[in-house]
C-alpha positions in Angstrom: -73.2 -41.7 78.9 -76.0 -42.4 76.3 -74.5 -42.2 72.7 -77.1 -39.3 72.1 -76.2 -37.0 75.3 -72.6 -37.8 73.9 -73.4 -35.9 70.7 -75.5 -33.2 72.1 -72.5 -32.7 74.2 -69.7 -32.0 71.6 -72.1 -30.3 69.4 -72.4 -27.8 72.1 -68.8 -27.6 72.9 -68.2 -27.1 68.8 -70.6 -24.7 68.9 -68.7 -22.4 71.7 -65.4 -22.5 69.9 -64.7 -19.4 68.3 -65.4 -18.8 64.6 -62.1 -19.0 63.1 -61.3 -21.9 64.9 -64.7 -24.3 63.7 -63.8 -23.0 60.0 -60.1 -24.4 60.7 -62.1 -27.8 62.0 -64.1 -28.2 58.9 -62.5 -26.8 56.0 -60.3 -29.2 53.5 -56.6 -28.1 52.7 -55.9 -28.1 49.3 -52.4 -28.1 48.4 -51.0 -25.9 45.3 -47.7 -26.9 43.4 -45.7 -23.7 42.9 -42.8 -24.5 40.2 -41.0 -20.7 40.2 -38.4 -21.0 37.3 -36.2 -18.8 38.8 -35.8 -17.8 42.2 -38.0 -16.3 44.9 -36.3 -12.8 45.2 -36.8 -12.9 41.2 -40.2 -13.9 41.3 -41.6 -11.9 43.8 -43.4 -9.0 41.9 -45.5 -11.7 40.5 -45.8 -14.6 43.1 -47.0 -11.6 45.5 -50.4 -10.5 43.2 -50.9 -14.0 42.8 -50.8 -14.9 46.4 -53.1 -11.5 47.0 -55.6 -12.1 44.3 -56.2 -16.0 46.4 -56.8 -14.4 49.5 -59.3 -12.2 47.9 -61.0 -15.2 46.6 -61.2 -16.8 49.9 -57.6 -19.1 49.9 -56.0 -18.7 52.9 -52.5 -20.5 53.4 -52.6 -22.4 56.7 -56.4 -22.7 57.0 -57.5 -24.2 53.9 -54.1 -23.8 51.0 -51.1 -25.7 51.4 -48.4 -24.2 49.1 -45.2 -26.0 47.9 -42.9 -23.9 46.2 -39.6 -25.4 44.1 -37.3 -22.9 42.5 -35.7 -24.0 39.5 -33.1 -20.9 39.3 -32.9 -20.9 36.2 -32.0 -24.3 35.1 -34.2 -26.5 32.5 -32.6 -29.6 34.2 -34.7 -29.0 37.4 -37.9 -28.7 35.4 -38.5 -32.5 35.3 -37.5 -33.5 39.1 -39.8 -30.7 40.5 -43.2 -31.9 37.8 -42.0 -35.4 39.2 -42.3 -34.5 43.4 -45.4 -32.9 42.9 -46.8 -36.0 41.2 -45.5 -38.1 44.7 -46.8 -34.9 46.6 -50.2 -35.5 45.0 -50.7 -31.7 44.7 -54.0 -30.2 43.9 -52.9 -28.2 41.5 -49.5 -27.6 39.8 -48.7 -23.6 38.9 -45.8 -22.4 36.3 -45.1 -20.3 33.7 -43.1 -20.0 30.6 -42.9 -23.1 27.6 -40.7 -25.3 29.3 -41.6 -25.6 33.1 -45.2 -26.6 31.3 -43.7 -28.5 29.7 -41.9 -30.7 32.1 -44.8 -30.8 34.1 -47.2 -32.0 31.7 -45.2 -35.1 30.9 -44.9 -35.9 34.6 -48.7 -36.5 34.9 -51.9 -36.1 32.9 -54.3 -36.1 35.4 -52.9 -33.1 37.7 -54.0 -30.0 36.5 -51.7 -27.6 35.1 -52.0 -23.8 35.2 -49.5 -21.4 33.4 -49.4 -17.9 34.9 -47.5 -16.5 31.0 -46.7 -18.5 28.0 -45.4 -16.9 25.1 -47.2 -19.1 22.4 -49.2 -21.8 24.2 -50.8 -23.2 21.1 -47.5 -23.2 19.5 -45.3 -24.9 22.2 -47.7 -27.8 22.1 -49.4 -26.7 25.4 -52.7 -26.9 25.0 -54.8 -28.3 21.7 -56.7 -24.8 21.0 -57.0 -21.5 23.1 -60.9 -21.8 23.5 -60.7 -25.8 24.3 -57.7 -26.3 26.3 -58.6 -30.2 26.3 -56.2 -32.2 28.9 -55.2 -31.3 32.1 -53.3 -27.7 30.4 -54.8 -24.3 30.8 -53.6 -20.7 31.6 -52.6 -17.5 30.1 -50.6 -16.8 27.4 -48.4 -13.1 27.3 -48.8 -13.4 23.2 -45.5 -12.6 23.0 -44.0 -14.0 19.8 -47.0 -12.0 18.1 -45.5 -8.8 19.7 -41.6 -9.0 17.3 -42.7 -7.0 15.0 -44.0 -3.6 17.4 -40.5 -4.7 19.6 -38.3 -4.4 16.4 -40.8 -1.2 15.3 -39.1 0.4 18.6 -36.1 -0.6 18.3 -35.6 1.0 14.4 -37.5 4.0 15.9 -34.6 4.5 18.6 -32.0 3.4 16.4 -32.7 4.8 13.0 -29.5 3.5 11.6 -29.7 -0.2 12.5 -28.9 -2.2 10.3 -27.1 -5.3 12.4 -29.1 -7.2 15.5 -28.1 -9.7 17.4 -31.0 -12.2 18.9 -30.3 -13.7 22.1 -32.7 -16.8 22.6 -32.5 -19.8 24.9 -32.8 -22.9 22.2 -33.7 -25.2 25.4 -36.9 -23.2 25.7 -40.0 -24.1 23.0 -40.9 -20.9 23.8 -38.1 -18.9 22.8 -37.0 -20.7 19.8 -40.4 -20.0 18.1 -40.2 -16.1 19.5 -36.3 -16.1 17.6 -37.5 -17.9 14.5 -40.2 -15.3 14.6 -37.6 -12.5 14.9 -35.6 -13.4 11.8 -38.5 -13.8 9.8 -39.3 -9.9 10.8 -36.0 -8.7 11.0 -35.1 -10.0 7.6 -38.4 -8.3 6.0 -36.7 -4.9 7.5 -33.3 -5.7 5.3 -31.5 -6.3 9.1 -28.3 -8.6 9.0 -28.9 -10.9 11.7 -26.8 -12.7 14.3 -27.9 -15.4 16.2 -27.2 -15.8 20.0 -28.1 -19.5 21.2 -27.8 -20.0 24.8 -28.9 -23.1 27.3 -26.7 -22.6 30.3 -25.8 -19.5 32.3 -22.3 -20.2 31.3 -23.4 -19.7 27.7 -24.1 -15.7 28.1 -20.3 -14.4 28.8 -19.5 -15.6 25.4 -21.6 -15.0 22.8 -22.1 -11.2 24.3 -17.9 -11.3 23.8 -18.7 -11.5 20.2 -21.0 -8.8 20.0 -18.5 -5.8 20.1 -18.6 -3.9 17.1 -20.5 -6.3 15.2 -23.7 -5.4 15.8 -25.9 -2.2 16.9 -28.6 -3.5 18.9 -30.0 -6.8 20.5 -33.3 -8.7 20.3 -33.5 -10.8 24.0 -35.9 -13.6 23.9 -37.4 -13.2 27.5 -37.8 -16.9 29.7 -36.2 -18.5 32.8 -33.1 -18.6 32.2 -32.8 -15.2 30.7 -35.0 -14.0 33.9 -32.6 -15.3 36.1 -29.4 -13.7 34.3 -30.6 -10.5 33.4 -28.8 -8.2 35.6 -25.5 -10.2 33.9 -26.8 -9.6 30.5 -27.8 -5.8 30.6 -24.5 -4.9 32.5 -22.7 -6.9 29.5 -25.1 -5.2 26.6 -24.4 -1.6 28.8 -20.6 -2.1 28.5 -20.6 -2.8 24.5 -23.0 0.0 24.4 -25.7 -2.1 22.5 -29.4 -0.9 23.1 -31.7 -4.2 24.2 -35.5 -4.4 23.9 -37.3 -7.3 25.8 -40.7 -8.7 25.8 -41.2 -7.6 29.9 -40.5 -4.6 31.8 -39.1 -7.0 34.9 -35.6 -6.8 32.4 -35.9 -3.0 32.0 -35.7 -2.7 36.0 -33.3 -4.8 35.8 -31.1 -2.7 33.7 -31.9 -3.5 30.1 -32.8 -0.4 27.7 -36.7 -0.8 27.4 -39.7 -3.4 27.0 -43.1 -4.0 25.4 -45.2 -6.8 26.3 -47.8 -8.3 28.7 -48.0 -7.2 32.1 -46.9 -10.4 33.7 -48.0 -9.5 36.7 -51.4 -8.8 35.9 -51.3 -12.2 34.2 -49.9 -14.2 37.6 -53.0 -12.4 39.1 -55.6 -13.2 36.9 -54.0 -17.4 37.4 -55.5 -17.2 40.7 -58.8 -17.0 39.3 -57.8 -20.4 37.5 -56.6 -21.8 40.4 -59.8 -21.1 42.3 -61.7 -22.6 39.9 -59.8 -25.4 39.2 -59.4 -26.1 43.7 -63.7 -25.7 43.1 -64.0 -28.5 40.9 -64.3 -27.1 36.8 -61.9 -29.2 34.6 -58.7 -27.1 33.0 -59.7 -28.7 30.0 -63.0 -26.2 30.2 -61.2 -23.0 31.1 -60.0 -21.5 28.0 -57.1 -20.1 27.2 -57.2 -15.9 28.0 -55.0 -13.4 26.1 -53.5 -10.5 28.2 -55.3 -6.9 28.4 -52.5 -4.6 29.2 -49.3 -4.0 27.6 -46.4 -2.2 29.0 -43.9 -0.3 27.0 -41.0 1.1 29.2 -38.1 2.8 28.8 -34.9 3.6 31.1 -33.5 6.9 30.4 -30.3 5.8 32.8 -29.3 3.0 30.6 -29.5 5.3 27.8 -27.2 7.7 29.0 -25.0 4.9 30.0 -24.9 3.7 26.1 -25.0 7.3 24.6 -28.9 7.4 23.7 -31.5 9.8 23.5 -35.1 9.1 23.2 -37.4 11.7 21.2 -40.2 13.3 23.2 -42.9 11.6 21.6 -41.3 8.1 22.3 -41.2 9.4 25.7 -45.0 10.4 25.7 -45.9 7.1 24.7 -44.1 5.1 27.4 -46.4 4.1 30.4 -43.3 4.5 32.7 -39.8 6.4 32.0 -37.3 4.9 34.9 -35.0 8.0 35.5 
């Protein structure tokens, strides 16, 4: 057969094969990097908008995305190893959130690029050289958080009129957190609080320091990240049983038990990363794509933990919550 009929031949036979099956021929699979600092089960209210806002954009895992995930559960030790395989993995794309995990990943490689889904304070933690010009291979989102202390501590005083002790609970492995807790003193001092410090790296840590809490203090500032994420069921049911009102940066820790929350919606965030992705998977540089601040803010409250610890919430401060958890 002449080398001409030959082609005219299997164009004709591509041409028959159904749609879905020529687009599976032709298009490339890209392959995205998914370091989840916790676990799955713990991620999942923010992998899944994530994961929906790609397919809405046209990523489809299987037919042209390739998705690794790694779970670090909680542990800053597996930060490094998991930045390190998707280097050898040649990934696309590497996605995170949080100071540390970016961390980690940005001194594994300088040419992948990097896409935080929430950092607290990326300009801060040495993530990126300015909001507007990420430069490098950093970009993402940033949840703003250590700029939110003072409306957290506001809430907590407005709950707890007679404060005058408060415990801060930070991980001092986390960039992040340690600039959210220094952050926190500064503030808490300017409202006369006494102030003691709970520094934490390692699950173990948590038992412990919340031992020395009874009696000595009547509330608690919890630095939100990884390995707080992954604990926080442990940590409310502690704070419950001294009877010490909490106030976090994300309403994930106030389902999770803890008293109530202000701060980015990080889900909203992990869904906006997609866009970054795509971008990124269509060829613009991260070092292009600034740097976007959140544009919702959740303040939640759960009246059960309050009754548990003896609190009542005024009507107004009701009022004002986007979501009461009865």
């Amino acid at each position: 057969m002449r080398r001409r009929d030959f082609i005219a031949l299997t164009g004709g036979v591509a041409a028959g094969w159904p749609l879905s099956l020529r687009a599976q021929q032709t298009e490339k699979l890209r392959t995205i990097g998914y370091m989840g600092s916790t676990t799955p089960s713990a991620q999942n209210p923010w992998t899944a908008p994530f994961l929906r806002r790609l397919r809405e954009l046209g990523w489809i895992e299987g037919r042209n995305l390739a998705i690794e995930y790694r779970w670090a559960e909680g542990r800053n030790d597996r930060f490094a190893e998991i930045a390190a395989e998707f280097v050898r993995l040649k990934v696309g794309v590497i996605v995170t959130y949080s100071a540390a995990p970016v961390l980690a990943a940005k001194q594994a490689t300088s040419v992948i690029p990097i896409v935080f889904a929430a950092a607290p304070d990326p300009l801060g933690s040495g993530l990126v050289a300015s909001l507007a010009q990420p430069g490098g291979n950093v970009t993402g989102l940033s949840t703003q958080s250590t700029d939110l202390v003072g409306k957290r501590l506001e809430l907590l005083r407005e709950v707890v009129p007679a404060i005058r002790r408060l415990a801060i609970m930070a991980n001092v492995g986390n960039p992040g957190s340690v600039r959210e807790m220094k952050e926190a003193r500064a503030t808490a001092r300017k409202l006369s609080f006494e102030i003691t410090n709970l520094e934490i790296q390692r699950a173990e840590d948590i038992a412990p320091v919340m031992e020395t809490l009874k009696g000595s203090v009547e509330a608690l500032y919890i630095c939100a990240e990884p390995l707080v994420n992954a604990n926080r069921i442990r940590i409310n049911s502690l704070a419950r049983d001294a009877r010490l009102p909490t106030i976090y940066g994300f309403r994930e820790y106030v389902e999770a038990g803890g008293l109530m929350s202000y701060g980015a919606n990080v889900a909203e965030l992990f869904r906006r990363a997609a866009d970054y992705v795509d971008k990124i998977l269509r060829g613009t540089k991260p070092a292009d794509i600034p740097v976007e601040q959140p544009t919702k803010f959740d303040f939640i409250i759960n009246l059960r933990t309050a009754k548990a610890i003896g609190l009542e919430f005024s009507p107004a401060m009701l009022l004002r919550a986007d979501e009461v958890i009865e």
